[in-house]
C-alpha positions in Angstrom: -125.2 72.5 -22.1 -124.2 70.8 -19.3 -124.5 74.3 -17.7 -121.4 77.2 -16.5 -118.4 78.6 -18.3 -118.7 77.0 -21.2 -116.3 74.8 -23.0 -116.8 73.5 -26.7 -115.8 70.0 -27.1 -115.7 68.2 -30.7 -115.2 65.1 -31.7 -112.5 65.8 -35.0 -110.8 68.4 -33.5 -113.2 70.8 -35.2 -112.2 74.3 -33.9 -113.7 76.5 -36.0 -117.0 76.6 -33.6 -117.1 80.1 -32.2 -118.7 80.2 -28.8 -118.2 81.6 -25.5 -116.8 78.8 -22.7 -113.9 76.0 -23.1 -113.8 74.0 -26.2 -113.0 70.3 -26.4 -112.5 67.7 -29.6 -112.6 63.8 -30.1 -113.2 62.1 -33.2 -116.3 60.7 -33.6 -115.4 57.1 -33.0 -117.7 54.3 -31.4 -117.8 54.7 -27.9 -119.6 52.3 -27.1 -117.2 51.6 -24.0 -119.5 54.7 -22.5 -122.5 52.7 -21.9 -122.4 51.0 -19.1 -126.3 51.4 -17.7 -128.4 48.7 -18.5 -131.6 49.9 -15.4 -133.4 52.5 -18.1 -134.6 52.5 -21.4 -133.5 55.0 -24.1 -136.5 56.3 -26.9 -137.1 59.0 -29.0 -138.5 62.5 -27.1 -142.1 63.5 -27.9 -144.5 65.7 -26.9 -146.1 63.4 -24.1 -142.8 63.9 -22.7 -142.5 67.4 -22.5 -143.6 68.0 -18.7 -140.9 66.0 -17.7 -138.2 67.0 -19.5 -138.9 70.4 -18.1 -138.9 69.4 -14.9 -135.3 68.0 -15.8 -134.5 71.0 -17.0 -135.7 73.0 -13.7 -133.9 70.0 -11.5 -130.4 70.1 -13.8 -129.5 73.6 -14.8 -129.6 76.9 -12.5 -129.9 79.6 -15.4 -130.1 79.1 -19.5 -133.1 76.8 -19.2 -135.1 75.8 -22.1 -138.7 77.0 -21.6 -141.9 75.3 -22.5 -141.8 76.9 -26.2 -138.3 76.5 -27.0 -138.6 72.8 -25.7 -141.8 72.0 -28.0 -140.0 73.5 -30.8 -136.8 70.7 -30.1 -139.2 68.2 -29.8 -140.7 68.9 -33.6 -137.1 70.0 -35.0 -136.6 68.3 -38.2 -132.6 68.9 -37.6 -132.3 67.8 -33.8 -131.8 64.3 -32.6 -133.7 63.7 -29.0 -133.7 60.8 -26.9 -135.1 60.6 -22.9 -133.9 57.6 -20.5 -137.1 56.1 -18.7 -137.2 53.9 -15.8 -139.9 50.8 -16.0 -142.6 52.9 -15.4 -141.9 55.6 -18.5 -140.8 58.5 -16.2 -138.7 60.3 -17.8 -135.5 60.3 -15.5 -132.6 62.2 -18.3 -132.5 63.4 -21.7 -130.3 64.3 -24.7 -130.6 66.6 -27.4 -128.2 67.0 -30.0 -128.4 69.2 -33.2 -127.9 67.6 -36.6 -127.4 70.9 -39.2 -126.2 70.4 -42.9 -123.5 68.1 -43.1 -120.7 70.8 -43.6 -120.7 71.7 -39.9 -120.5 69.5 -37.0 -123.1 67.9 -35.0 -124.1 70.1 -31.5 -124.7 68.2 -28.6 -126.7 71.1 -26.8 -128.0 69.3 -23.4 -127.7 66.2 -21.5 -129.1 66.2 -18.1 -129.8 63.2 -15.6 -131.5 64.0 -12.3 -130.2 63.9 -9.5 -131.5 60.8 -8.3 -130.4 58.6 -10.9 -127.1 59.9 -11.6 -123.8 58.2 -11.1 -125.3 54.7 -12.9 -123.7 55.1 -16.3 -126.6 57.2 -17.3 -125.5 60.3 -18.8 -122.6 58.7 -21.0 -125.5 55.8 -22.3 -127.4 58.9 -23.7 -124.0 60.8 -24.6 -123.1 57.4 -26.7 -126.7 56.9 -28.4 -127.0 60.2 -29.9 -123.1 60.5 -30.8 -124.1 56.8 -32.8 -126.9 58.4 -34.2 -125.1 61.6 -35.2 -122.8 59.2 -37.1 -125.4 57.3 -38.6 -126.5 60.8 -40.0 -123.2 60.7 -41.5 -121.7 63.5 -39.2 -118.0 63.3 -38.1 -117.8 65.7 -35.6 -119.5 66.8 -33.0 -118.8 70.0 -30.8 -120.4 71.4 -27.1 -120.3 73.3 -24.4 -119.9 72.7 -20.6 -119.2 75.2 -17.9 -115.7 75.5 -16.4 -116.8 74.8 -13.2 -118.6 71.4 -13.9 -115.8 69.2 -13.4 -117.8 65.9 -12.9 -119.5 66.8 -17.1 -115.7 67.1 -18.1 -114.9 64.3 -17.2 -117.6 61.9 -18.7 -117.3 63.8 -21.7 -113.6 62.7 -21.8 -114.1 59.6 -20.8 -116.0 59.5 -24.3 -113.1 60.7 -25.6 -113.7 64.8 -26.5 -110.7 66.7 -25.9 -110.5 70.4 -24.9 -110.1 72.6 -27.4 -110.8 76.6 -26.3 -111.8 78.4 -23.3 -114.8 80.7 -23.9 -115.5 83.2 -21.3 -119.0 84.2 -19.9 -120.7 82.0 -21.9 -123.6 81.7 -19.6 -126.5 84.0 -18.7 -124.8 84.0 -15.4 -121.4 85.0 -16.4 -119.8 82.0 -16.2 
């Protein structure tokens, strides 16, 4: 969800995923090669964490938010994966939420955001290489998402993690994009 015209990317060159944006595919492999941020902490999401990760939310993303009762819903999603990077004093500074459905369809990374002020440290492929671990712990192989067109920075971290494009899918955003 790293936010615009959207493009899919997998990990297994899984393109049966039928969005609207760009699609991309990897196979889910370790990348640990991705984490390269050792200043913040990675945990598990909860609920004393749900002011802050909307406040991420507000900071990252201009349109296709999740709001207060969507995000409390993620946080208690027996099918989701969350994790938030803290600095040392637990402030929430990025987060992570992938989707983990039955095993027949691939795991959905759905956001990653970092804010502003803690970006370009390694952070967002740390959390992008966490989750993808844990998706594969869950036994997943594949993972698919969406990222705007536009967002050419997000394209390329997710390919430094090795997703590959796989289909363009238009006005996948509230905005149009």
């Amino acid at each position: 969800k790293m936010k615009g015209q959207s493009e899919i990317i997998s990990i297994d060159a899984v393109t049966s995923t039928a969005f609207s944006g760009s699609v991309m595919s990897s196979k889910l492999k370790d990348n640990s090669a991705c984490q390269n941020s050792a200043k913040f902490l990675l945990r598990a999401a909860g609920m004393k964490d749900l002011g802050q990760l909307l406040f991420i939310e507000e900071q990252c993303f201009s349109s296709d938010r999740i709001n207060r009762r969507q995000m409390r819903y993620l946080l208690n999603r027996a099918k989701a994966l969350m994790l938030v990077a803290v600095d040392t004093s637990d402030k929430v500074v990025g987060y992570g939420l992938i989707f983990t459905p039955q095993l027949q369809r691939p795991a959905r990374l759905y956001s990653l955001a970092v804010s502003q002020e803690c970006r370009g440290h390694g952070l967002g492929q740390k959390l992008l290489a966490e989750l993808l671990q844990m998706a594969r712990n869950k036994g997943f192989r594949s993972c698919v998402l969406e990222v705007r067109k536009s967002d050419k920075n997000t394209q390329l971290l997710y390919q430094r993690c090795d997703f590959k494009p796989v289909k363009l899918l238009p006005a996948y955003y509230a905005d149009g994009e």
